[in-house]
Structure formats: structure tokens, C-alpha cells
One Martini backbone bead per residue (centre of mass of N, CA, C, O) as a GRO file, in nm:
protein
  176
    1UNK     BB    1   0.130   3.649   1.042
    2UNK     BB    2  -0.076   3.476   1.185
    3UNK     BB    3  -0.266   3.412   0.920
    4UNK     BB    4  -0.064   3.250   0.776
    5UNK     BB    5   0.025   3.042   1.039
    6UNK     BB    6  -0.282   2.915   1.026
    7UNK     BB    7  -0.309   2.828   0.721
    8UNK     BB    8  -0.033   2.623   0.788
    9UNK     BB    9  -0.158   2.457   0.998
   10UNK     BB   10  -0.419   2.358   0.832
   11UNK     BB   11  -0.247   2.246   0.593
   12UNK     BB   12  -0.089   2.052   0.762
   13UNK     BB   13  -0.304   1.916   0.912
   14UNK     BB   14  -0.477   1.811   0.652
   15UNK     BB   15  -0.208   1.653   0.521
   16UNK     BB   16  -0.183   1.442   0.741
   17UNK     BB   17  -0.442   1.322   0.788
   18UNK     BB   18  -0.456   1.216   0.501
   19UNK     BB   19  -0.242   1.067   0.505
   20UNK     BB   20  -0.306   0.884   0.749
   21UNK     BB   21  -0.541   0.774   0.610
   22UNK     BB   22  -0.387   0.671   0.334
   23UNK     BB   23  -0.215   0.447   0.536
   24UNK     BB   24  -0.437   0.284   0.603
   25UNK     BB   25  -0.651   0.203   0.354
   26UNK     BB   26  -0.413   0.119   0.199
   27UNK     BB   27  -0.330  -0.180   0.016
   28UNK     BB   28  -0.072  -0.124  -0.005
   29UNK     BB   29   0.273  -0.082   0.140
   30UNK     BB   30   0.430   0.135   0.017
   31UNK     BB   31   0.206   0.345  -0.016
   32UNK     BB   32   0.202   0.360   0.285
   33UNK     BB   33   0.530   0.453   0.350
   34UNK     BB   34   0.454   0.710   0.173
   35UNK     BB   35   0.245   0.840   0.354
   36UNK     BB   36   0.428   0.824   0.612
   37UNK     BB   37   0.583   1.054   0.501
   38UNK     BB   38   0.419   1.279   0.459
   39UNK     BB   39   0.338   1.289   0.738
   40UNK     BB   40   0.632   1.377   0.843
   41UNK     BB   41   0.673   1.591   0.699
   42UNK     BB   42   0.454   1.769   0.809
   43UNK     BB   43   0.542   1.765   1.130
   44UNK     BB   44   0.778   1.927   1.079
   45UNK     BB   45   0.626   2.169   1.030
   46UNK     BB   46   0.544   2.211   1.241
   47UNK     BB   47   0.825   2.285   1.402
   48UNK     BB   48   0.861   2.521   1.256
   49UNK     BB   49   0.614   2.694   1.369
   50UNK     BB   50   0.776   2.647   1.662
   51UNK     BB   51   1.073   2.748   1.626
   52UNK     BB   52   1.194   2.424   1.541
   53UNK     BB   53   1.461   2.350   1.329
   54UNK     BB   54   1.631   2.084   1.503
   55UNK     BB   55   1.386   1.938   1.502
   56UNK     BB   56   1.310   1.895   1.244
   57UNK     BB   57   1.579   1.758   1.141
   58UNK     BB   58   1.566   1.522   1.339
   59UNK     BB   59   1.335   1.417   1.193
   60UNK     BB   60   1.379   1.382   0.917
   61UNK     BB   61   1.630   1.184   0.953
   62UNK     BB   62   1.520   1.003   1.204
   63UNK     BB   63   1.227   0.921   1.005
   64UNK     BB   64   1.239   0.956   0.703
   65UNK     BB   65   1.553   0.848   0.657
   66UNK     BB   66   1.537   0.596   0.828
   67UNK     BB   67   1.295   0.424   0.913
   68UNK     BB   68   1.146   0.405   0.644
   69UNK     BB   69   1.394   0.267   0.490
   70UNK     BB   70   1.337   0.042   0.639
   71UNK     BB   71   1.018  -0.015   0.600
   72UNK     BB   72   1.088  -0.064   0.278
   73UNK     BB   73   1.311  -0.303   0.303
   74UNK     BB   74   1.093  -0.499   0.415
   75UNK     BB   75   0.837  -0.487   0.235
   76UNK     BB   76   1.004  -0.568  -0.010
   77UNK     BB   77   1.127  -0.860   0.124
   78UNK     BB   78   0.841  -0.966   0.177
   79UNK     BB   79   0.661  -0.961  -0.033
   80UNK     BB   80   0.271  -0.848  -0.001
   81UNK     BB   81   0.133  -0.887  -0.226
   82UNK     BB   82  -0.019  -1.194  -0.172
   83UNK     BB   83  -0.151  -1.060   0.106
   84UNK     BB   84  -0.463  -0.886  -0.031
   85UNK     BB   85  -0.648  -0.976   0.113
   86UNK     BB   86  -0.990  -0.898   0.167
   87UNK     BB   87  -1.178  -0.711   0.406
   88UNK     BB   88  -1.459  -0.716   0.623
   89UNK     BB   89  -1.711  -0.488   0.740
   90UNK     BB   90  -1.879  -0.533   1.028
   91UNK     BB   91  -2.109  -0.399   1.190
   92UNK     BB   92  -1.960  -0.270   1.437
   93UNK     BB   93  -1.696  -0.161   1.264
   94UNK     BB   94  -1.901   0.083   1.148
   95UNK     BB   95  -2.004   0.179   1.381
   96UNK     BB   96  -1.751   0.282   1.520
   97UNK     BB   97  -1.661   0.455   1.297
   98UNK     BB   98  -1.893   0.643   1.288
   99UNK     BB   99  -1.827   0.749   1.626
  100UNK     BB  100  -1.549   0.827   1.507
  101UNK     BB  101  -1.635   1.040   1.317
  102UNK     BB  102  -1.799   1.225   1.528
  103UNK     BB  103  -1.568   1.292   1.708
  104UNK     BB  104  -1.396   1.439   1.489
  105UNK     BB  105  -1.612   1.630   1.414
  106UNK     BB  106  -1.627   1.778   1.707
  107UNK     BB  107  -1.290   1.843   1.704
  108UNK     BB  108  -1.321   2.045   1.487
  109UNK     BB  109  -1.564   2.225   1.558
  110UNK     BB  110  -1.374   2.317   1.831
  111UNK     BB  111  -1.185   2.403   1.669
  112UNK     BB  112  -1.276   2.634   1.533
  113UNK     BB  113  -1.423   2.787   1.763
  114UNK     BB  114  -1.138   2.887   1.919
  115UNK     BB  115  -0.971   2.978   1.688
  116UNK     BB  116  -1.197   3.202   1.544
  117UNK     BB  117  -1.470   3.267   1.700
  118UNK     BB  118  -1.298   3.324   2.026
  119UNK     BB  119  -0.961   3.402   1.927
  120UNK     BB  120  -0.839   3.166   2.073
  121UNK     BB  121  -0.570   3.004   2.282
  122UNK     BB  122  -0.426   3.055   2.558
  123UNK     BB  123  -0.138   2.894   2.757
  124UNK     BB  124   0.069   3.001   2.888
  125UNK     BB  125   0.431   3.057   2.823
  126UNK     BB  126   0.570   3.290   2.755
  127UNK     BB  127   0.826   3.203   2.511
  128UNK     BB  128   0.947   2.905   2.567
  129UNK     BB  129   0.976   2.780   2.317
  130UNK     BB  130   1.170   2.909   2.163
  131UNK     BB  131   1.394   2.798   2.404
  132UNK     BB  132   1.369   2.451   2.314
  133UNK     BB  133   1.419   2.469   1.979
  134UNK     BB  134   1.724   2.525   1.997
  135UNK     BB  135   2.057   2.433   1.898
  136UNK     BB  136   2.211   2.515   2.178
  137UNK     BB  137   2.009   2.427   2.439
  138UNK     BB  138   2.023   2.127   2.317
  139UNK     BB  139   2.373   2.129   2.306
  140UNK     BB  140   2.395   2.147   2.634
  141UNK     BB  141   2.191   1.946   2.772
  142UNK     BB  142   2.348   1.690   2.610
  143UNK     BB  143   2.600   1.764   2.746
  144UNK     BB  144   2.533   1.790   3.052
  145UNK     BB  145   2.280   1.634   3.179
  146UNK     BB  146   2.247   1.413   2.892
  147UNK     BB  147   2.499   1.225   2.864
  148UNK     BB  148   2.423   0.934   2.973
  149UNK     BB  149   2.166   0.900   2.765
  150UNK     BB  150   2.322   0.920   2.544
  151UNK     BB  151   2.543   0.731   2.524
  152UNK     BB  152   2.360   0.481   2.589
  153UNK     BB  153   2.243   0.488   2.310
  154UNK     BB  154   2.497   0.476   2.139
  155UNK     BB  155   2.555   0.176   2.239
  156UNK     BB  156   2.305   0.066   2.158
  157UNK     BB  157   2.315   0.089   1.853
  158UNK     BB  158   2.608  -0.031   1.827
  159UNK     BB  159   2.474  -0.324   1.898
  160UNK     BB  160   2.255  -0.351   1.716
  161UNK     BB  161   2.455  -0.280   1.430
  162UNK     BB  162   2.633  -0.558   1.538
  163UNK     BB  163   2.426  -0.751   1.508
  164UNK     BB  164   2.289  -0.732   1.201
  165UNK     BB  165   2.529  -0.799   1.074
  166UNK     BB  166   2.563  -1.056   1.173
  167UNK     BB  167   2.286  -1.196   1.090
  168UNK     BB  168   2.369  -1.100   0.773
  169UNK     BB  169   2.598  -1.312   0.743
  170UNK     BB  170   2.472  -1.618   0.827
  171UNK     BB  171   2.253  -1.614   0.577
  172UNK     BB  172   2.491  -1.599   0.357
  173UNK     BB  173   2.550  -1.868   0.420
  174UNK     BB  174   2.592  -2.184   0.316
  175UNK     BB  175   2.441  -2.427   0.279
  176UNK     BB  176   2.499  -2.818   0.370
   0.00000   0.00000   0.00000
């Protein structure tokens, strides 16, 4: 069963990876918030891997799900198409990059030699994860310890989506 889990954690790792560099490259706007979905996707998966799948739903609803949608919505309505002068990269910016590149490709290499060759890293949690992401645990701390800052959130976002409604109308209205 280890060797599943790890060859799905480099695949979900390298989908991400992909996809988010994919998110930042790509000219169009539409085409980077669908990279960012694969990636929100792909993360998803991490949490599903480490046995929290309460918490996998909660990020697929509110950041596939709303956030997106949110992102989608605002790209299309700004219509970014004529927007797409293309940058040049000065010879500093090359610098950067290739020295970004060699750093990523140094933890790529130190993250294989202790994942394989080394035998793995304990962290020394002794099964705590398994029972942080789990639904009743979750669902006892945020009725009991974090109950205020639970409803202070739900009033906030209730006072944002009656705020963006009020905008929504003013907008509407024929100008005179």
C-alpha cells in the first residue's frame, strides 16, 4: 500500500506542479483559471491521501466550486482578450529563472534521495493526522471551541453578498 500512496503523491505532486506552471505561462486568461482548477484538483488529492476527505470536499466546494466560478466570471466580463501584449524577458529576468530552476531542480533531487534512497523521513506525528481530518472532529471543534469565529465569518460573508446584490442593482439602473 506505500508504494500506491507514493507513486499517487508524485503523480498528484507533478500534476500540480504542471498544471500551475502551466497556470502562469499560458497567454490566455480563461486557460490559466482552467490550469488553476487542475491544480486546486490535484490538491484535493493530497488531502484525500492523508486520510481527510472532509477536508478534500471542503476545498473542491469552496475553491473549485465558488472561487473559480468567481474567477471565470470576472475574466469573461472583463474580456482580457485585447490585453494580450506579449512580455520580453530581460537578460536579469533569464538570471532569476535559471537560478529558480536550479533551486527547484536541487529540492527535486534532495526530495528523491530521502523519499527512496534514504528510506523515507518520519515526522514523528504517531497517527495525529488521521483524526485532524475527520468529520465529527471537525464538526465538535467548530461547534464548540470555534463557534464565534465561525458565525463572525458567516455574517461577514452574508453582509459581503448583500453588499455585492446592492452593487449589482445601482449598476443596473438606466443611467439618465
Amino acid at each position: 500500500m506505500f508504494v500506491l500512496e507514493t507513486v499517487l503523491f508524485f503523480a498528484l505532486a507533478l500534476l500540480a506542479v504542471t498544471a500551475a506552471i502551466g497556470m502562469i505561462v499560458h497567454r490566455s486568461p480563461v486557460y490559466s483559471v482552467l490550469m488553476l482548477i487542475i491544480t486546486l484538483f490535484s490538491i484535493a488529492g493530497f488531502y484525500v491521501l492523508l486520510n481527510a476527505p472532509f477536508v478534500a470536499a471542503v476545498h473542491m466546494i469552496v475553491y473549485a466550486g465558488a472561487i473559480i466560478v468567481l474567477f471565470l466570471f470576472v475574466v469573461m466580463l472583463l474580456d482580457l482578450r485585447h490585453e494580450s501584449d506579449r512580455f520580453t524577458l530581460t537578460k536579469f529576468s533569464r538570471v532569476l529563472a535559471f537560478i529558480a530552476f536550479l533551486v527547484f531542480l536541487g529540492e527535486a533531487i534532495l526530495l528523491v534521495k530521502v523519499a527512496f534512497i534514504d528510506g523515507g523521513l518520519d515526522i514523528g506525528l504517531g497517527g495525529q493526522v488521521s483524526q485532524l481530518g475527520d468529520t465529527p472532529s471537525i464538526g465538535k471543534l467548530l461547534f464548540t471551541a470555534y463557534l464565534l469565529p465561525f458565525e463572525i465569518a458567516s455574517v461577514l460573508l452574508l453582509v459581503a453578498i448583500i453588499g455585492a446584490v446592492i452593487l449589482a442593482k445601482q449598476n443596473l439602473k438606466p443611467s439618465q
